[in-house]
N, C-alpha and C positions, 0 to 999 in steps of 0.2 A: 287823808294823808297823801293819796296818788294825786288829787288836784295841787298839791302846794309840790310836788318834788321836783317841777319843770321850772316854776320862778324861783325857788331856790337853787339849781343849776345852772340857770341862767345866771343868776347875782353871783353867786360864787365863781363863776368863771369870769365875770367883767371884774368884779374886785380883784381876782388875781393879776389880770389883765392890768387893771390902775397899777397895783406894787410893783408889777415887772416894770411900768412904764416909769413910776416914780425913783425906782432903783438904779432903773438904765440911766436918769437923766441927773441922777446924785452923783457928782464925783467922787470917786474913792480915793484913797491913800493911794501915790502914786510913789514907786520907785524909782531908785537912782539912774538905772537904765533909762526907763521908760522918760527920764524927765530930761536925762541927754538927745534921747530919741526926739523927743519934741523940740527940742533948741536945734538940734540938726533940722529937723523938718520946716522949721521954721524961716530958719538961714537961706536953705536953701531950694524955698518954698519961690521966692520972683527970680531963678537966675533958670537952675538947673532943670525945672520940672516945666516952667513954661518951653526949654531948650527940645527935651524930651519927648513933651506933648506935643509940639508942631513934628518933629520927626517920625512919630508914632504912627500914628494916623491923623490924617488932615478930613474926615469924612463926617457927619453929623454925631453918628451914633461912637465914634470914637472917638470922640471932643466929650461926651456927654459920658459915657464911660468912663474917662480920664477923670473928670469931673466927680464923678457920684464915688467913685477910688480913692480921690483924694481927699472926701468930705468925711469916709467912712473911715480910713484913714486915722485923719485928727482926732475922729469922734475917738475910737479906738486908742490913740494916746493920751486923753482925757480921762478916760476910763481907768487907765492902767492897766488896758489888755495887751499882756505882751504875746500870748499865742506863740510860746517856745518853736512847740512842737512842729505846727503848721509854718513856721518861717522857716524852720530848718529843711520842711519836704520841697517846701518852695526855691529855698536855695539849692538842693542835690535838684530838682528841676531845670534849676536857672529861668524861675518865672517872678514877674512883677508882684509884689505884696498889694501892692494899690490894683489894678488888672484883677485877681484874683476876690475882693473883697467885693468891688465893684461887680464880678459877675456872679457875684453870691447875691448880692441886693437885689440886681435885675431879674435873677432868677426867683428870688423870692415874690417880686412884686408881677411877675409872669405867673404861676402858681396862683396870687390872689384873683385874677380873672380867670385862669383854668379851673379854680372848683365849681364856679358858678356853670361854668359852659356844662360840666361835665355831669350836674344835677339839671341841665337845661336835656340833655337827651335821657339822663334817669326817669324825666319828669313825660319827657315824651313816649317815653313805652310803656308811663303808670306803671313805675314800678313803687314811688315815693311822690309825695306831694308836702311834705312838712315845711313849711318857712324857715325851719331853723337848720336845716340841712344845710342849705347854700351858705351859710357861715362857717362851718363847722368843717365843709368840703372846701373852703378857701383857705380858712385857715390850718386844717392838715394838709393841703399842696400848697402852700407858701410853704410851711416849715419843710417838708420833704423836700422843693427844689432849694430852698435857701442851702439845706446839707448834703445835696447830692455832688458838688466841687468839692466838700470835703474828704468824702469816699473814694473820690477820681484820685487825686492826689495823694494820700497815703497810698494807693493802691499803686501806684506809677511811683514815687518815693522809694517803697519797699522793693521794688522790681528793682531802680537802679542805685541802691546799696547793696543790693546781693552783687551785683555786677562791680560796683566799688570795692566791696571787699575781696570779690578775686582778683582783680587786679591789683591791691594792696599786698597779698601772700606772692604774687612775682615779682611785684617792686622791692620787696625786702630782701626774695634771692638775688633779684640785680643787684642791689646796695650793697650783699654780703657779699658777693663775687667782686664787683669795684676796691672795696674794701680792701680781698686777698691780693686784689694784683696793684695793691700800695698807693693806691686813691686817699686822701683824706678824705672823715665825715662830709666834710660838705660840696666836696667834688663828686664825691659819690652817689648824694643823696639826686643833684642834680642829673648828673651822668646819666643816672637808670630812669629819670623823670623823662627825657627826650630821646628815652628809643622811641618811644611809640607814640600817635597823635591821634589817640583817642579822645574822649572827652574825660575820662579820671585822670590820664596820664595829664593834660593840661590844665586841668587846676591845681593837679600835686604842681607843675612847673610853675602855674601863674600865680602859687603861695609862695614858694622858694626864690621868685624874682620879685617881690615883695619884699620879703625877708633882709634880704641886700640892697633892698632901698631905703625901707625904715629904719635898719638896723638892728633887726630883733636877731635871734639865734632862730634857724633852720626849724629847728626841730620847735621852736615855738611855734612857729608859723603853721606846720602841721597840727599839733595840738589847735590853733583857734581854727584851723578851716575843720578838725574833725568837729570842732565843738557849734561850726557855722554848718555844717551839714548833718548832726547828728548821729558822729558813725567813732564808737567808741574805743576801737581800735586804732584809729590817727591818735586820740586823744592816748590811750595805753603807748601808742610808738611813742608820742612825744616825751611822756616819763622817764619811758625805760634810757632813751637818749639822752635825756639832761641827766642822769646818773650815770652813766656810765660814756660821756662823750669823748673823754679825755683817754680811753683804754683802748685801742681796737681793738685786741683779742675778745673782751666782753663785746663791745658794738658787734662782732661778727656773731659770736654764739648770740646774745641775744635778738641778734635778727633773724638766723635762722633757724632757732628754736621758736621765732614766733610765728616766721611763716609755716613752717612745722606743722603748729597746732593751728590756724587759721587753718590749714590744707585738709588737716582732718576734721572740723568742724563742717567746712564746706563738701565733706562725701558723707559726714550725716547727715546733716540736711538734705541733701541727696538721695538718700537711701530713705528716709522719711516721707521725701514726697513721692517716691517710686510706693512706697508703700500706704500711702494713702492711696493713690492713684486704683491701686491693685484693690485695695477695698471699696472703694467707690464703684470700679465695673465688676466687684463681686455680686456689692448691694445691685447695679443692676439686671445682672444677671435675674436675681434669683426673682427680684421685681419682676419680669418678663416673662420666665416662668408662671410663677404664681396668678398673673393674667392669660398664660394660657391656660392654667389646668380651670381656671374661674370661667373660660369661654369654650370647656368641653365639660364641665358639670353641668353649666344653669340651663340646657336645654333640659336634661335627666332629670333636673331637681326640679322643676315648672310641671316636667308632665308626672312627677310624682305628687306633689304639693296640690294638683289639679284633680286628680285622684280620691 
C-alpha cells in the first residue's frame, strides 16, 4: 500500500491539474456587464490602448507587460471574470486593471523558476534530494507570488478608504454648512468639493464635473463613484439625497446626522485599534518575560536533571 501512494498522488494531482486547465479554457456564461466590457475593449482595443501604450513605457519589458495585461485581460472577459472587488481596490488606487494582472502573471511565472533555485540550495546542503520536490516548490512559489499583488492592494485599498471615509464625515459638514448659508444642493455639494485638493476631495469634484456634462443628478454621480470605489457610504449619501433633494431642512439634518454617525464610527475604530495595539505589546511583554525566567531556570534545571 505505501509503494502505490506516491503514483497515486502524483495522478491525482495532474488530473486535477487537466480539470483546472480544461475549466479555465471552457467558456462560461458571461454577463451583461462583462459582454459590454468586451465590446468596449474591443472598440477601443486599435485607437486608445495602442495611444497609451507608446505613452506608457517605450522600454522592452514595458511593451511586453502591456502585452501579457492585455492578453490576460481578454482572457479574463472570456471567462467572465468580473473581479468586483479587486477593480474597485484598483480604482480607490487609481491603478491600471491590465498593469496589475500582468504583474500577477510575471510574478507567477518568476516563482516558477524560483522553486527550483530554492531546492537547488536545499539540495546543496543535503537537506532533500526527492525529484518531486522541484515541482512541488515551483508550483507553491508560483501560486504564492502569483497572490502576493493581491494582498499588496487590498492592504493599500483598505488604508485609503479609511482615509476616504474621513474626509467624506467633513465633506458633509461643508455641504450642511453651504446649505445653512442658502447654497442650493448642488452648489453646495460642489462648493465643499474644492476646498481642499487632496486626492478624495478631487475625485468627489472630478465625479460632480461629470455629472454636468452627462447630465446625471449630482448625487447620482456619487452613488456610481461610491459603487466605482467600493465605499458604501457615497453610495448610502447618494440615496438619502435622491429622497430628500427637493427639502433643505431634511438635506441639512440628514447630512449632518450622517456625518454625526460616520464621526463616531471612525473613534471606534479608533479606540479598537488603540486597543488591539495595547494587547499585542501586552502579548509581548509577557513573551519577553517568560524567556527570561526560561534563561534563568535551564541552567538550575540541567544541573538538576544531571544529578
Amino acid at each position: 500500500m505505501n509503494d502505490l501512494t506516491m503514483p497515486i498522488t502524483v495522478g491525482a494531482v495532474i488530473g486535477l491539474g487537466f480539470y483546472v486547465l480544461v475549466r479555465a479554457l471552457m467558456p462560461s456564461k458571461r454577463s451583461a456587464i462583462s459582454q459590454v466590457a468586451r465590446i468596449d475593449a474591443m472598440r477601443a482595443r486599435g485607437s486608445a490602448y495602442e495611444s497609451s501604450r507608446r505613452q506608457a513605457d517605450t522600454s522592452r519589458f514595458g511593451s511586453l507587460r502591456a502585452e501579457v495585461g492585455q492578453r490576460v485581460a481578454e482572457f479574463y472577459l472570456q471567462q467572465g471574470w468580473e473581479q468586483r472587488s479587486l477593480r474597485a481596490d484598483l480604482a480607490v488606487l487609481d491603478r491600471s486593471w491590465e498593469k496589475f494582472l500582468a504583474t500577477k502573471v510575471l510574478l507567477g511565472v518568476a516563482g516558477l523558476f524560483f522553486g527550483p533555485f530554492l531546492f537547488a540550495i536545499v539540495w546543496t546542503l543535503a537537506i532533500a534530494d526527492s525529484p518531486i520536490i522541484p515541482v512541488w516548490l515551483a508550483l507553491l512559489c508560483a501560486a504564492v507570488f502569483f497572490f502576493l499583488p493581491d494582498l499588496e492592494i487590498r492592504r493599500d485599498a483598505a488604508k485609503k478608504r479609511r482615509d476616504l471615509r474621513r474626509v467624506i464625515g467633513a465633506y458633509l459638514d461643508l455641504v450642511s454648512m453651504s446649505l445653512a448659508g442658502g447654497r442650493g444642493l448642488p452648489e453646495a455639494l460642489m462648493a465643499a468639493a474644492e476646498i481642499s485638493e487632496g486626492w478624495a476631495n478631487q475625485r468627489i469634484r472630478n465625479a460632480l464635473s461629470d455629472a454636468r456634462i452627462t447630465g446625471v443628478s449630482q448625487w447620482q454621480a456619487l452613488g456610481q463613484l461610491g459603487e466605482e470605489l467600493g465605499v458604501e457610504e457615497l453610495k448610502d449619501l447618494s440615496a438619502s439625497l435622491a429622497l430628500v433633494a427637493d427639502d433643505g431642512a431634511k438635506v441639512r439634518e440628514s447630512l449632518a446626522s450622517r456625518a454625526e454617525t460616520m464621526r463616531h464610527r471612525e473613534l471606534a475604530e479608533i479606540e479598537g485599534s488603540a486597543g488591539e495595539k495595547s494587547q499585542s505589546m501586552l502579548v509581548a511583554q509577557l513573551l519577553l518575560c517568560a524567556g527570561f525566567l526560561v534563561f534563568l531556570i535551564y541552567p538550575a534545571a540541567m544541573r538538576v536533571f544531571q544529578v
